[in-house]
C-alpha positions in Angstrom: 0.0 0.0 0.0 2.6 2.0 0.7 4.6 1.8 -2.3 1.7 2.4 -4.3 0.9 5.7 -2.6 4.2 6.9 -3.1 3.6 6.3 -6.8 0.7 8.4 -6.8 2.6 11.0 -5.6 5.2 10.7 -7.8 5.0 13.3 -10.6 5.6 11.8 -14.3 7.8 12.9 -16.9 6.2 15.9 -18.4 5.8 16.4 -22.1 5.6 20.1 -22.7 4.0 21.3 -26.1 3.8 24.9 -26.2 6.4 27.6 -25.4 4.1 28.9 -22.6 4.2 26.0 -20.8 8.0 25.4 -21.2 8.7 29.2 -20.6 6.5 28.4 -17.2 8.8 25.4 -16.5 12.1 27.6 -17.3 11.2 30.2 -15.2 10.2 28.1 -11.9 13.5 25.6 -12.8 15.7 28.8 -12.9 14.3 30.3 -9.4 13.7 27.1 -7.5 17.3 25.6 -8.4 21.0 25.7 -6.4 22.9 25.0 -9.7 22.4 24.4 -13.4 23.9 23.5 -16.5 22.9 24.3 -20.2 24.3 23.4 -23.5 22.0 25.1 -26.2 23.0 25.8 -30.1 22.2 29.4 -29.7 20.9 32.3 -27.5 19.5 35.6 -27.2 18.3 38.5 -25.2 15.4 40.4 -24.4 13.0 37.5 -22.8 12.0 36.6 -19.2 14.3 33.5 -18.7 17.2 35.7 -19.8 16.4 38.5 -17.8 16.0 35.9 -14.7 19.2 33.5 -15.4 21.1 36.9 -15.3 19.8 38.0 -12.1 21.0 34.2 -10.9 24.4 34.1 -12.5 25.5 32.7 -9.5 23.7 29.6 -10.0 25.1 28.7 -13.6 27.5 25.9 -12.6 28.2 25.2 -16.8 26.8 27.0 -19.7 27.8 26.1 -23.5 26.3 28.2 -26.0 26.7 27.6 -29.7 27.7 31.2 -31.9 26.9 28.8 -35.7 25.3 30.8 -38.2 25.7 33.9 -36.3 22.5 33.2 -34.1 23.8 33.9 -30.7 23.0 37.8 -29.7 26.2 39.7 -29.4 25.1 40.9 -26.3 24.3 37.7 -24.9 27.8 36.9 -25.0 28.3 40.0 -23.6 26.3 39.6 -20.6 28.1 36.7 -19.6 31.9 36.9 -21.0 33.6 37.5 -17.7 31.3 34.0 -16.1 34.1 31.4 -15.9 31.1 28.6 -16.2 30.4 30.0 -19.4 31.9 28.8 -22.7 31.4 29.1 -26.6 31.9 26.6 -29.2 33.3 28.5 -31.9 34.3 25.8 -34.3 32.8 26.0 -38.1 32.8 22.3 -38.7 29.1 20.6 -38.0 26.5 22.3 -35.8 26.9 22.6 -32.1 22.6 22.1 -31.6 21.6 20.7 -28.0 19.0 22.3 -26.1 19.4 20.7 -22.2 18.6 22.4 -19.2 19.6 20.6 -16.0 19.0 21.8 -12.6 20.1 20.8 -9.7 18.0 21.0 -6.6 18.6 19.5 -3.2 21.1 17.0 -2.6 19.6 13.6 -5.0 16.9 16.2 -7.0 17.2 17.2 -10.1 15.1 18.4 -13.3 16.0 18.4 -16.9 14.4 20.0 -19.7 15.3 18.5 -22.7 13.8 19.6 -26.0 14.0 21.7 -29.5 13.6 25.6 -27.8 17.0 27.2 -28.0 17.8 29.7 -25.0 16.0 32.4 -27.4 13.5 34.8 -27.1 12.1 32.9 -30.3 12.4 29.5 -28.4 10.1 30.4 -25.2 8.2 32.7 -27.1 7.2 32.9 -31.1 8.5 29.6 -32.0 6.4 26.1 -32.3 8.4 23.9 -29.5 8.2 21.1 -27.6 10.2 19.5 -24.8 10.3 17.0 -21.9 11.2 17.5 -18.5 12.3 14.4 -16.7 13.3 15.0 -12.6 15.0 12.5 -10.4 11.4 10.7 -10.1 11.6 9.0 -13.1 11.8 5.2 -14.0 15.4 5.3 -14.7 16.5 8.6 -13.4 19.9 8.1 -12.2 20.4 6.6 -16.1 19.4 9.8 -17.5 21.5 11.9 -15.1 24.3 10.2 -16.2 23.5 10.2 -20.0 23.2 14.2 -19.5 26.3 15.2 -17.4 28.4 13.0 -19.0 27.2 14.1 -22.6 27.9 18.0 -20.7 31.6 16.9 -19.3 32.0 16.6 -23.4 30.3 19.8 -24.3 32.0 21.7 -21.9 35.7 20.0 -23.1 35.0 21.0 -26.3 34.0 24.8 -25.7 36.3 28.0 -24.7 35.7 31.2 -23.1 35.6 33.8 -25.4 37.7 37.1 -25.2 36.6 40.4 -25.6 38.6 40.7 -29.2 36.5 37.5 -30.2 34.0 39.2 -29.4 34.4 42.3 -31.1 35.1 40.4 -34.4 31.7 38.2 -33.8 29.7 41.3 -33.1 30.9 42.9 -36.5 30.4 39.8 -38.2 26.7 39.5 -36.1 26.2 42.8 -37.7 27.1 42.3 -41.1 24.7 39.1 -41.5 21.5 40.8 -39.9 20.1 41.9 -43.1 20.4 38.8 -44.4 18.7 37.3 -41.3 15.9 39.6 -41.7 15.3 38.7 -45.4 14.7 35.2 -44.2 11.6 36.5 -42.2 8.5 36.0 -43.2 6.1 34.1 -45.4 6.8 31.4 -47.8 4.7 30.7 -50.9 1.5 32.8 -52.1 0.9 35.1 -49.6 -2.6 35.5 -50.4 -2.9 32.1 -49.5 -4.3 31.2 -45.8 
């Protein structure tokens, strides 16, 4: 009997299908935690989880953040270039694209987000996203963990800080390839069509 109440109480692995809902999540992960760590292809500024993971800078225990394409805000970088948990992956060859977001809570709880939204105002805002959030609750759990930090460990072996020269070249750069960016906006086929 026992056993089977704790089951009840046990929350499930959550599938998360709409960026309100994983912004929710984001937001309560980012406050409640002591630590996290985030590997993420690309990331902006100008949203509330931004606004709230630099108010908590403290808590960012590893942070790798993909610059391909020229998608990561120059300011973003910015914002965190003097954080020695925070690295880039500057590379050109593939495409640095994870999106995991794992807090650590008390000692044994944990929960991870893993899904498609990139740490952008697009991903917890304008996009179509989903994502699951698996905690220390689920079947397997200490599995997972594993899986995720040691997948991190290689992320973060991979990655460098970025000095504030880099950054002045990938801000020009940034610069030079907005227009293009913004050319990309839009509608595609007959735009009289619904």
């Amino acid at each position: 009997p026992r056993a089977s109440i704790i089951a009840q109480t046990r929350p499930a692995m959550k599938v998360l299908t709409t960026t309100a809902e994983i912004n929710r999540e984001l937001v309560r992960l980012i406050e409640e935690c002591a630590s996290c760590q985030v590997a993420v292809a690309w990331a902006s500024i100008g949203f509330e989880a931004f606004n709230l993971l630099v108010k908590h800078s403290s808590k960012v225990a590893r942070m790798i953040v993909g610059v391909h394409f020229y998608q990561t805000n120059p300011q973003f970088i910015e914002s965190f270039l003097k954080h020695p948990n925070v690295r880039f992956i500057m590379r050109a060859d593939g495409v640095f694209h994870p999106k995991v977001y794992l807090f650590l809570k008390a000692p044994g709880e944990w929960e991870c987000l893993i899904g498609s939204p990139n740490f952008t105002r697009g991903g917890f805002d304008l996009n179509a996203e989903m994502a699951v959030l698996i905690s220390n609750r689920d079947a397997e759990a200490q599995d997972a963990l594993h899986d995720v930090t040691t997948r991190l460990d290689t992320y973060w072996d991979e990655s460098s800080p970025i000095s504030e020269a880099e950054l002045k070249v990938y801000r020009e750069a940034w610069k030079r390839k907005q227009p293009l960016v913004r050319n990309l906006r839009g509608r595609f086929g007959n735009p009289e069509r619904d």
